[in-house]
DOPA-138001 format. One record per residue (C-alpha): residue in one letter; x, z, y. Coordinates in steps of 0.001 Angstrom, whole numbers, plus 500000, padded with zeros to 6 digits. Layout:
BEGIN
aXZY;...
***
This chain:
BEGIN
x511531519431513399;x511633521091509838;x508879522916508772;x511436526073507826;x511809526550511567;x507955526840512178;x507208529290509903;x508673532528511448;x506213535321510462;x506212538207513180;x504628541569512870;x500493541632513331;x499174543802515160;x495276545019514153;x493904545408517633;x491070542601518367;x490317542308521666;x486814541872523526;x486354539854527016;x485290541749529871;x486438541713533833;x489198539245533218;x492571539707534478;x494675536117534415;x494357535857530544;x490887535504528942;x487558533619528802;x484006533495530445;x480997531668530260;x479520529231532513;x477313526353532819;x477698525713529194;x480603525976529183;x483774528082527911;x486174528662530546;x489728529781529235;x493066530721531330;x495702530722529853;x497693533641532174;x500450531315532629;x503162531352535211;x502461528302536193;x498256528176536100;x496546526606533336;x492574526481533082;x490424524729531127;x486554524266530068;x485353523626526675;x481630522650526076;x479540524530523734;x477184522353522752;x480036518999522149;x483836521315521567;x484771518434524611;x487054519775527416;x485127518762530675;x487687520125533081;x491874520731533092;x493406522678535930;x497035522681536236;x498647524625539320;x494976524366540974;x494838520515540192;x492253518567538454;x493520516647535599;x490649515734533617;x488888512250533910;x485130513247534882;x483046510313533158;x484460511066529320;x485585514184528130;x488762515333526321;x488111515157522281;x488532514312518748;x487984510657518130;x485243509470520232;x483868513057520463;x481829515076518095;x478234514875520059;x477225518156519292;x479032521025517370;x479108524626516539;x481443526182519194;x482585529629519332;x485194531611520915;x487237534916520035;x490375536805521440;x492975538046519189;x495849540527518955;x498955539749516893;x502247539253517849;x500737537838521131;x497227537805522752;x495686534703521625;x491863532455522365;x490937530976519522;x487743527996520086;x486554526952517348;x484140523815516775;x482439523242512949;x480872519814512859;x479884518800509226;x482901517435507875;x485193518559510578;x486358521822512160;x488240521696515573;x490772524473516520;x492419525324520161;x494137528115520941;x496082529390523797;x499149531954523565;x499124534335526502;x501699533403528868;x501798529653527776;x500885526631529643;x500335525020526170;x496818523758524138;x497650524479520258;x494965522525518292;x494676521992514650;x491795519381512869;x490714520209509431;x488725517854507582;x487000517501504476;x486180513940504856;x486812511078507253;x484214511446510175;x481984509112511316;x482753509537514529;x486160507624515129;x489419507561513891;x491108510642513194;x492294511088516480;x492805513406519517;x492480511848523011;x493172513581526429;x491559511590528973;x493117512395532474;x493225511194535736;x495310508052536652;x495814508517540391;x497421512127539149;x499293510898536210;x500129507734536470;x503167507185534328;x504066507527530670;x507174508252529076;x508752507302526748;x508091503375527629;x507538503538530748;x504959500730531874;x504493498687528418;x501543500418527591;x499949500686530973;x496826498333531453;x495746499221534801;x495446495461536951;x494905493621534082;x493509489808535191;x492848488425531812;x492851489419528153;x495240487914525509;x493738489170522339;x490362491403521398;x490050493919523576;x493209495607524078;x496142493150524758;x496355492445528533;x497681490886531488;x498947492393534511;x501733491348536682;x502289488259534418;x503722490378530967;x501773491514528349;x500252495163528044;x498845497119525175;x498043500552524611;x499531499775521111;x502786499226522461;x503394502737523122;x503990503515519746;x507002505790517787;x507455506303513904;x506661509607512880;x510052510365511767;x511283509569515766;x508496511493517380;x509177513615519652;x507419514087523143;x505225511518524534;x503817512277527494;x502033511261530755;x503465512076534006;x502982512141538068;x502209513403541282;x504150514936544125;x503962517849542185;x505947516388539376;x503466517112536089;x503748516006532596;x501295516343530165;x502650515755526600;x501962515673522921;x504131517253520239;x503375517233516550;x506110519258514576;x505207517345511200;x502491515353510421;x502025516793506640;x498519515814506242;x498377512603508314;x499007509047506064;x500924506214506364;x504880508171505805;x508031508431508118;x507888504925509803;x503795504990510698;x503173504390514095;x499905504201516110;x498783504820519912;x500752507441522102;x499218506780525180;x497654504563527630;x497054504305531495;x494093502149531156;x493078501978534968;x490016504694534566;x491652506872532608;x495004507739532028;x495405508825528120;x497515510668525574;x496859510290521819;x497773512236518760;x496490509546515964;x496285511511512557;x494330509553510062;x494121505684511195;x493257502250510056;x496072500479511935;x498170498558509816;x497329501333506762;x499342501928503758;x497759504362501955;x494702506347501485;x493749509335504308;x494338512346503873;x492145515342504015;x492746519229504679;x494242520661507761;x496172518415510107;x498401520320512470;x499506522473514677;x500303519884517458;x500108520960521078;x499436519222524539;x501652521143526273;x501907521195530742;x505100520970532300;x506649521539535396;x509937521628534425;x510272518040532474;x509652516642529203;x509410519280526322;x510961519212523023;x509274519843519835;x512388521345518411;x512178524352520407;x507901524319519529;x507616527611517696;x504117527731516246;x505669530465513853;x502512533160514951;x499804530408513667;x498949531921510611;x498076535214512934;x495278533398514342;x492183532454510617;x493120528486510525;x491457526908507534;x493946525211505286;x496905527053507175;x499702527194504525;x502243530216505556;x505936529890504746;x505818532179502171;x503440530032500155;x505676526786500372;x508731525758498673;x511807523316499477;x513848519927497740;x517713519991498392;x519814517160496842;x521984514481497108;x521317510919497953;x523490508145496858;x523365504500496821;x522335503444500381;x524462500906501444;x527396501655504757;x526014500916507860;x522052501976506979;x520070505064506862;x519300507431504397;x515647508816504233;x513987510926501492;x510248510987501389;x508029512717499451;x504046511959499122;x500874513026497507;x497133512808498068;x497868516268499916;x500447516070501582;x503798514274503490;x507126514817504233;x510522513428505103;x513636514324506122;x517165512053507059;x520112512943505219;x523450513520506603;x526249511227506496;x527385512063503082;x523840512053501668;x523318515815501731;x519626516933502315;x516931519596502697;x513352519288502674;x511036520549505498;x508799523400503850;x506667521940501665;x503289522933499835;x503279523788496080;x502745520370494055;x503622517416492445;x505310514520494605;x506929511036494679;x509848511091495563;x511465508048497434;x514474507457498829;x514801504809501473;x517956502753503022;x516234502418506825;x513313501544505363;x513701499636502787;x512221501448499429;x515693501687496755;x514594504470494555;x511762506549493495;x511010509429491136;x508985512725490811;x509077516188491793;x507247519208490943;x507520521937493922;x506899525774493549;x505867528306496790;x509055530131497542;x511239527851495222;x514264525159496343;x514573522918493759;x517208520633493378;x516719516898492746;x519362514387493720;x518121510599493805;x520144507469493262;x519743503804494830;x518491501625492046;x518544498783493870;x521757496953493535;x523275493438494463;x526354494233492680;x525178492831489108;x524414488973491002;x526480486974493243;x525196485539496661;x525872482403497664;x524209483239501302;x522102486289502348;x520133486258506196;x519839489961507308;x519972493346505488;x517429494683503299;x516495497929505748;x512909497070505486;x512972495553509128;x513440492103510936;x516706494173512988;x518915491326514773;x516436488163513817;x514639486527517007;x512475488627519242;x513189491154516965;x514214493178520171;x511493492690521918;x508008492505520247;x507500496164519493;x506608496025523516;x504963493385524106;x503313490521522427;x504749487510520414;x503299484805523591;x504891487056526632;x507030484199528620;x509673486638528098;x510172485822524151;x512482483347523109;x511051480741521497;x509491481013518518;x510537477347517300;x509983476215514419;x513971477012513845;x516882475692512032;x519531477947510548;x522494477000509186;x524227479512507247;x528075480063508700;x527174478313511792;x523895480254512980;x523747483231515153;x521437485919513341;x519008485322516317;x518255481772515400;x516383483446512275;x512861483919513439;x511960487713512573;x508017486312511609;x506238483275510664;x503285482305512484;x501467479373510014;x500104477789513054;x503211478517515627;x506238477968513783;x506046476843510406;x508206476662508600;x511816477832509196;x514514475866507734;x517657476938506237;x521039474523505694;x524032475177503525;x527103474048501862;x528109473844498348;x531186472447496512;x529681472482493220;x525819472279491740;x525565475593490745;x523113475733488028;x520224477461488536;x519472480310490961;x517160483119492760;x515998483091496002;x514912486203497332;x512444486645499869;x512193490585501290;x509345490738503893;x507781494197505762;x504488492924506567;x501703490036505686;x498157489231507905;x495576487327506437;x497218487188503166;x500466484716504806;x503104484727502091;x506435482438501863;x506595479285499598;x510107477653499349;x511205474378498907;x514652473833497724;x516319470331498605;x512840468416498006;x511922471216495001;x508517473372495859;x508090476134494217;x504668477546493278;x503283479559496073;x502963482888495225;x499907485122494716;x498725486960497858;x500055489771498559;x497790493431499045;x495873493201502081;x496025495334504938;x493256494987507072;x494724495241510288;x496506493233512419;x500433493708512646;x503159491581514608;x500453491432517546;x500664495180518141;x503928495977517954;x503783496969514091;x505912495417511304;x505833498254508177;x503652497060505410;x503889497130501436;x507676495433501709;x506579493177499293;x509723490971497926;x509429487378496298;x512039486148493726;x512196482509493516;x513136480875490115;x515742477688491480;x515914475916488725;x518925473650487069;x519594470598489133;x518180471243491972;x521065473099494358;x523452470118494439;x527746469777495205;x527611469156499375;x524415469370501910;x521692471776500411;x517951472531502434;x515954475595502188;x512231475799503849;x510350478375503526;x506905478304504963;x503964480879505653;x500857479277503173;x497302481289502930;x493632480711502040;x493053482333505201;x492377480685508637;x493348481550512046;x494954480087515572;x498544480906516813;x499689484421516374;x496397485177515193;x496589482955512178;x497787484168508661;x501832485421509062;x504433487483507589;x507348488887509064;x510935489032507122;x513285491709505898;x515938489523504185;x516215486234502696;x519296485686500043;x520083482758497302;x521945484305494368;x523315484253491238;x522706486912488911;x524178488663486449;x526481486518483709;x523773488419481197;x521055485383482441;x523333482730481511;x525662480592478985;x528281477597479033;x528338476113481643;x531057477158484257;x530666475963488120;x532594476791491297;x530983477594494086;x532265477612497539;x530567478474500709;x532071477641504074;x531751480631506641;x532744479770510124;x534910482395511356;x535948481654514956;x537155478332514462;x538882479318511216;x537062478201508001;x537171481000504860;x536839479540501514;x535124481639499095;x535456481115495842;x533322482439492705;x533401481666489155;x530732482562487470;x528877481845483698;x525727479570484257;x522420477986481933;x519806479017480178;x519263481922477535;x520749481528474228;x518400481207471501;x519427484756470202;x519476486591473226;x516345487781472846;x517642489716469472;x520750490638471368;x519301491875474629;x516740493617473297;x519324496172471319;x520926496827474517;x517180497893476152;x516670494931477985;x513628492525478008;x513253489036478836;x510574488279481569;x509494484824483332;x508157485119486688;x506599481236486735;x506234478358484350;x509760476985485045;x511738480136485082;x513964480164481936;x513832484050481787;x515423487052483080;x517011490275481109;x515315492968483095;x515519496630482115;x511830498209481476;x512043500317485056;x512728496887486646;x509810495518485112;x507674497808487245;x509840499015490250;x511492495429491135;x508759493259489905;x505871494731489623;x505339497094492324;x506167494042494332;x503211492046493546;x504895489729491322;x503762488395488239;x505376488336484982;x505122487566481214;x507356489403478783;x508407486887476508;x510985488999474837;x509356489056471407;x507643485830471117;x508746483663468090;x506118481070468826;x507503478147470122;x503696476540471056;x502783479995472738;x506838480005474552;x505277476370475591;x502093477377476618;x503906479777479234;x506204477260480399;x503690474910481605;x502182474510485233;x498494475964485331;x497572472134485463;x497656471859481717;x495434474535481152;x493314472594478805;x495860471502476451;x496103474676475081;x492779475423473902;x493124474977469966;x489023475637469971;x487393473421471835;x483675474387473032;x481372473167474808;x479347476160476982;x475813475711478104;x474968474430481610;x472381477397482366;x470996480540480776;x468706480785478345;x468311484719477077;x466859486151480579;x464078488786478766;x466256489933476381;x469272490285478820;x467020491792482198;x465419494753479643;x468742495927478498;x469770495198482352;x467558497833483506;x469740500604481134;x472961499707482954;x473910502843485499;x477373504191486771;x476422507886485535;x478657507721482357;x481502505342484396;x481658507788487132;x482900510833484487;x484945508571482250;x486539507488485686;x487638510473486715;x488615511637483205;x491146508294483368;x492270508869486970;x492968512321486286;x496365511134483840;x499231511852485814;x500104508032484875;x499123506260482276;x502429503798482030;x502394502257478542;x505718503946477526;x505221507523478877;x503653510850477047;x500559510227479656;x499970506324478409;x499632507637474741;x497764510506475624;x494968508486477548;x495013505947474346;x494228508832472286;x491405509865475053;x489990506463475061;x490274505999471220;x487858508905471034;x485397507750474002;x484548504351472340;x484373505749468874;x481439508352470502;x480045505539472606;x479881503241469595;x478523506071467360;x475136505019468553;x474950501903466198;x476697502501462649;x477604498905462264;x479477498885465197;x483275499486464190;x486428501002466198;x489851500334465699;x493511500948466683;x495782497699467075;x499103499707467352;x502704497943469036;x506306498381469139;x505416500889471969;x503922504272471664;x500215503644473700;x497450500837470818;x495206498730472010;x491894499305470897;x489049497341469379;x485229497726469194;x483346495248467356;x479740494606466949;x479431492225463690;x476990489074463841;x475941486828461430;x478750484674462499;x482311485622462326;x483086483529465527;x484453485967468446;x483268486415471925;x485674488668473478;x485209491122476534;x488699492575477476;x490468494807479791;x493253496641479776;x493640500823480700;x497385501187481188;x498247501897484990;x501297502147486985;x502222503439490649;x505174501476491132;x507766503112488591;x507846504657484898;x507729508137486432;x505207507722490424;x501648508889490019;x499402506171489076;x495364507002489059;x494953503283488411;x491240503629489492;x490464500003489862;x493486498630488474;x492154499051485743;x490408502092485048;x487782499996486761;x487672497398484374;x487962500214481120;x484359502339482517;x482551498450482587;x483423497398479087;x482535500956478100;x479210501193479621;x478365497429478156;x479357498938475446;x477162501851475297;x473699499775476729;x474643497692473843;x475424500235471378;x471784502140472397;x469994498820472121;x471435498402468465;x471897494848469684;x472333492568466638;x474085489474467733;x474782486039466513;x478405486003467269;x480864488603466615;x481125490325469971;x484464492284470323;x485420494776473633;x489766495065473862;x491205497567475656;x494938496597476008;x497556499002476580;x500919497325477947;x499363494887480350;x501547496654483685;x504743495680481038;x504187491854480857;x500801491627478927;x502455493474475922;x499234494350474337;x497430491147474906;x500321489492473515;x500367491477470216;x496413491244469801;x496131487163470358;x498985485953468225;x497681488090465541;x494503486350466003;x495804483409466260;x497900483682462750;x494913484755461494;x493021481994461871;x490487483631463642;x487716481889465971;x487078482896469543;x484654481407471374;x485330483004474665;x487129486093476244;x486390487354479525;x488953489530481188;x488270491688483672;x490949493619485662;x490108495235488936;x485897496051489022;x485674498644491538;x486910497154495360;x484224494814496572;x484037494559500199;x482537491124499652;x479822492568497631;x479898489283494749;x481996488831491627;x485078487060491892;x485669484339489658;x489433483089489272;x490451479536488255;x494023479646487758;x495595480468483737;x492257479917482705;x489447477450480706;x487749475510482952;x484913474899480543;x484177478556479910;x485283479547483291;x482199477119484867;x480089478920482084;x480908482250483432;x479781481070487222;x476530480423485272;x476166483945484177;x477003485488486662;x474591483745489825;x471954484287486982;x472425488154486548;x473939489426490159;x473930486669492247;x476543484575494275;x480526484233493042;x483740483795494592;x486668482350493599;x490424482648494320;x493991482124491874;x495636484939491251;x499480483229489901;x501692483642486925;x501437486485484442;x498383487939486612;x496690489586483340;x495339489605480008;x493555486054480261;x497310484229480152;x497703485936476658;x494508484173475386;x495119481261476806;x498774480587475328;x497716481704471806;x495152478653472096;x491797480858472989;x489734479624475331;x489585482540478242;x488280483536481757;x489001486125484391;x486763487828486578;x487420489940489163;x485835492284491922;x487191490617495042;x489863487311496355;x493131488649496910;x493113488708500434;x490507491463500285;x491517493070497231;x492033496934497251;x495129497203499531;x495835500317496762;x496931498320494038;x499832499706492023;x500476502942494173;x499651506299493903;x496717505939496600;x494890503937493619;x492866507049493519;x488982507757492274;x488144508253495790;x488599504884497133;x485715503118494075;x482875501232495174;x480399502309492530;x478093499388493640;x481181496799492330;x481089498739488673;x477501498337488359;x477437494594489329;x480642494222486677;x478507496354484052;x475685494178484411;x477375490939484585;x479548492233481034;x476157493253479512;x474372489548480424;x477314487316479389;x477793489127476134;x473749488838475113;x473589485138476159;x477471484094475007;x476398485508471627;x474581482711470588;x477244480514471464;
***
């Protein structure tokens, strides 16, 4: 239901009205409790505690619905609250409770007349008391039923458990409460139901504004559990999350009694709640609306326009020609994405005004047009529709007897029903899936694209091509939750492009695997998995190629007719001059692995169809060195080979009094202002007004943090693109470099989305400035030459880096060691995280050393191709590290997005970074 419809503003009237003799409608006091009818036709009584806001007791027509050993409640209920209760004239007589627990403030109100509950939750934080929840806890033997699933979700009889504590047994199937979910964008009514007086309770949410997670979230509707039948309204949750909660007011949303069936929400009218002193209620008249035109999304798939911030949600479908209107939404700045289903295919901003429509129209950028396929296996629409048990595991789970089997499977393009294409890929069930094809030509070389919805336990896809492996990829963002198990399959949508080289797709009988690989463990459906979107092999655009001309046909069975496609297309590697000549027309040249020959990619591409997918890249477009073109060519095995300066690190440390009395000056006061001056940038993307803009801001900072020792100078290394790197040096009384880097651009997934970039890698920025500043203070007068880079570029390919090292390396210069460090602030694990991929092994053991000196035990993980700032160093010869705050499986699930946000730091991570910086820069300084 749109928002426009809710907010119908009647007349107020200014009489207040005070309880006395009660006729139907009105309240009274009694054994602690409020006691509220509602003066309905059809009689609706209920108590509210006023010591706990629970409801102890629901009367319906004279019947008790309310479970006696647990009450009604937010989350797990608030234990004790501030409960009060008032009357009110407006357009209506209204009863307004109202519950204030620290962080949270409860609303329920009743409309004279109605058989309804209107609540409303507003929050200032997440409370400790549960998930951001409401739960009605009624009685089974009275409603028995729920709707709209019917008995998927219902638990009661359960003879064994399948998985934690809330996947079942009973009557041989699978049950879990979690199986009664809807998306947001389908809710309607869900409802519980029985009784030979035919009830139904239900639960209708008109929009769920302030809830997170967007239009396909889904969590718990309700649950007949054998105790207790219940009925959810999940607002804030950490099931299969996406982004960061949200705080301020969530609602209205009703539980509403029926005699007369299931409600709708679009005839809800909660126009009148404004009459009634809600916190955080935002009337019409203070809201504006979006109307445009969506284009792009493909025949046969849905169009949906979303907007987000950290305030607030929306969505809305658009019609059949693309047309759309916003619900009413409050004043602010958004991201704007448009989806096809749900698979992401544009994104921009929007600025809304209260009592404005602006007009935006939004175009697909996501295009298959440019390449040509030589197979695709389902539609990118951001779910696994039409693969196996695609149909059937939202209800139940992936062992039920009534799956088909999971396999492993073999499909063979032509031949292959879309079924025989499992929709996930259990590493321990059926691993891997394998695909066979037909060619009439080698084709040269080729992408395979990989388009998944959802990874547990950081399960990503590896290919193998005819024999070929490909590296596996980096893991993707994890979301601590499980997914596939309960019914859920929306994640980040994270996409894989595969680089098939030359030679390795041959004329005749071609094999695809693809297989689910992990550093995580686990058994069966449990174990690390991913579920698919789409999986295509294509050629792209003539632009990646020269020479060599192929024909390619691919035999599609059709009946028992067989249709011969054939494509001519332009095929090799990139000209020598193509950088020169691509580069005029805006395009840059990126590799995504050692053996990829390069890709012309515009700059938005760089970030929307490669980066915001979690995969790495170098931008190799203005290289001229052929050793440093080399150096990224070559598999992470021949790391060593590159290091023009060998040296040979010490085997412990040796500087502990020195380093543990300028320890004791390292604190997060400083960090935690420059933090929030750097997350406060709208952006700060390397080509935008913001990315220059915070380069001038940090210019300033270290030349004021370095002001404390005059020998220390500051400097501006400044590129092709608007936003320098910048330089602090402290001189020794050797010109040999030890390097502490990090770079302070940021993205949220395209030129133009909100992106905080609080730990990636604002986190990194406040370490090297507060080692900078102990430092600084100290007047520290090292051997070496200690430098501190702060890179702008790095979300573009490692632009900055790039620029910085081969000048250094033309130079001549000597660098004994850099340390990167991107992403210092997520650290569930509570240790350092030491990488080992793209790196020195020497210096990389040394850093282990410094680290389990100063702040104790490391861990370790690779992070893949193009990952950050260390792969520049290391191809311009430098020996170079890379620490980070956590492995990738438990990295900040926030990466790249605009949920990246102050809020979600772990200050205790900086510190441990700050330290760590501080102790490997004293002790690697007399190197």
């Amino acid at each position: 239901m749109e928002l426009r419809s809710i907010f119908r503003f009647l007349a107020l009237s200014a009489s207040v009205f005070t309880p006395g003799a009660l006729a139907a409608f009105g309240y009274t006091s009694s054994g602690g409790n409020y006691v509220i009818d509602a003066g309905s036709v059809n009689p609706l009584i209920f108590s509210v505690s006023q010591s706990s806001c629970d409801i102890k007791s629901i009367k319906y027509r004279g019947t008790e619905l309310q479970y006696g050993s647990q009450g009604t409640h937010i989350g797990s209920g608030l234990g004790s609250a501030t409960v009060s209760i008032s009357q009110i004239a407006g357009s209506s007589r209204y009863i307004k409770v109202t519950c204030v627990a620290s962080t949270l403030t409860q609303y329920m109100v009743v409309r004279e007349g109605e058989s309804i509950i209107y609540m409303a939750t507003y929050i200032t934080a997440e409370p400790s008391i549960g998930e951001l929840r409401f739960i009605a806890r009624l009685l089974p033997d009275k409603l028995p039923n729920e709707y709209p699933y019917g008995a998927v979700s219902n638990t009661n009889g359960a003879t064994s458990t399948v998985e934690g504590s809330d996947v079942f047994i009973v009557n041989g199937q699978t049950r879990s409460k979690f199986y009664s979910s809807t998306r947001f964008i389908d809710e309607n009514s869900h409802c519980v139901y029985g009784g030979a007086d035919l009830m139904h309770v239900c639960i209708m949410t008109p929009q769920q504004e302030s809830s997170s997670g967007g239009p396909f979230f889904r969590d718990i509707d309700s649950n007949n559990a054998g105790a207790s039948t219940n009925l959810y309204n999940y607002m804030n949750s950490g099931h299969v999350q996406t982004e960061a909660f949200r705080m301020g007011l969530h609602g209205p949303y009703v539980m509403q009694f029926s005699r007369s069936g299931i409600p709708s929400v679009k005839t809800l009218d909660v126009s009148w709640f404004g009459e009634v002193s809600i916190t955080g209620w935002v009337p019409a008249s203070g809201r504006g609306t979006v109307q445009g035109t969506a284009t792009g999304i493909q025949t046969g798939l849905e169009g949906v326009v979303h907007w987000f911030n950290s305030a607030a949600q929306y969505w809305v479908r658009t019609s059949s020609t693309g047309v759309f209107t916003s619900p009413l939404m409050k004043p602010g700045t958004y991201t704007m994405v448009l989806y096809q289903t749900e698979f992401k295919i544009a994104a921009t901003t929007i600025s809304i005004s209260a009592g404005q429509t602006t007009t935006q129209n939004i175009a697909s950028t996501f295009s298959t047009t440019p390449r040509t396929t030589l197979f695709q296996i389902g539609e990118y629409d951001g779910q696994p529709t039409g693969f196996r048990n695609a149909d059937k595991f939202l209800r139940m789970h992936p062992s039920d007897s009534r799956m088909a089997s999971w396999g492993p499977l073999t499909y063979t393009v032509g031949a292959s029903p879309l079924s025989d294409f499992p929709m996930a890929l259990f590493q321990s069930v059926n691993n891997p899936v394998t695909i066979n094809f037909k060619l009439a030509t080698a084709p040269g070389a080729a992408t395979l694209r990989i388009a998944t919805t959802l990874s547990f336990a950081g399960s990503r896809p590896q290919a193998t091509v005819n024999g070929w492996t490909a590296a596996a990829p980096a893991a993707p963002s994890k979301i601590d939750s499980r997914g596939v198990t309960r019914g859920a399959y929306r994640g980040h949508g994270e996409v894989y492009l595969v680089s098939v080289p030359a030679g390795k797709l041959v004329a005749g009988s071609n094999t695809v695997t693809i297989s689910s690989v992990s550093g995580s463990s686990g058994t069966t459906f449990l174990g690390p998995n991913f579920i698919f979107d789409a999986v295509e092999l294509d050629l792209e655009d003539a632009i990646h190629f020269h020479s060599v001309r192929y024909k390619l046909m691919i035999n599609i069975l059709f009946g028992s007719t067989i249709l011969f496609i054939s494509v001519w297309l332009i095929a090799g590697a990139p000209p020598a001059d193509a950088s020169r000549t691509a580069n005029t027309a805006g395009l840059r040249l990126i590799k995504v692995s050692p053996e990829d020959s390069g890709r012309w990619v515009s700059e938005e591409d760089k970030i929307r169809k490669y980066k915001a997918k979690g995969i790495g890249f170098v931008d190799i477009t203005d290289i001229t060195d052929d050793k440093v073109l080399a150096a990224f060519s070559a598999p992470d095995s021949q790391e060593n080979t590159f290091s023009a300066q060998a040296v040979t690190y010490p085997t412990s440390i040796s500087r502990q009094t020195q380093v543990n009395s300028l320890l004791s000056q390292v604190s997060t006061t400083n960090a935690k202002t420059w933090l929030k001056t750097l997350t406060d940038f709208y952006n700060r993307y390397y080509k935008s007004t913001y990315g220059t803009q915070a380069g001038t801001w940090l210019l300033s900072t270290v030349k004021s943090v370095a002001a404390a020792n005059s020998a220390i100078t500051v400097s501006q290394f400044t590129h092709s693109f608007n936003q320098p790197s910048i330089i602090a040096k402290i001189p020794g009384t050797s010109s040999n470099l030890v390097i502490v880097s990090a770079h302070y651009d940021s993205t949220g997934g395209s030129s133009t989305a909100r992106g905080p970039g609080a730990d990636d890698n604002g986190s990194g920025v406040v370490v090297l400035l507060e080692a900078l500043r102990v430092l600084a203070s100290a007047k520290f007068a090292p051997k070496d030459t200690l430098e501190f880079h702060f890179y702008g570029g790095e979300e573009g390919g490692l632009l900055g880096s790039q620029a910085v090292f081969s000048s250094y390396k033309s130079a001549g210069k000597t660098v004994l060691a850099v340390v990167n460090q991107d992403m210092a602030g997520y650290s569930p694990s509570g240790k350092l995280s030491v990488y080992t991929d793209y790196v020195d092994a020497g210096l990389t053991g040394y850093v282990n050393v410094v680290a389990k000196g100063y702040v104790g035990a490391t861990t370790s993980d690779t992070c893949g191709y193009g990952c950050s700032d260390h792969a520049s160093a290391r191809a311009n010869g430098f020996p170079a590290a890379y620490v980070c705050d956590e492995p990738m499986d438990t990295s900040t699930p926030y990466i790249h997005t605009s949920n990246d946000a102050y809020s979600t730091i772990m200050w205790d991570a900086v510190l441990r970074h700050a330290k760590f910086t501080v102790a490997f820069l004293v002790e690697a300084s007399y190197l």
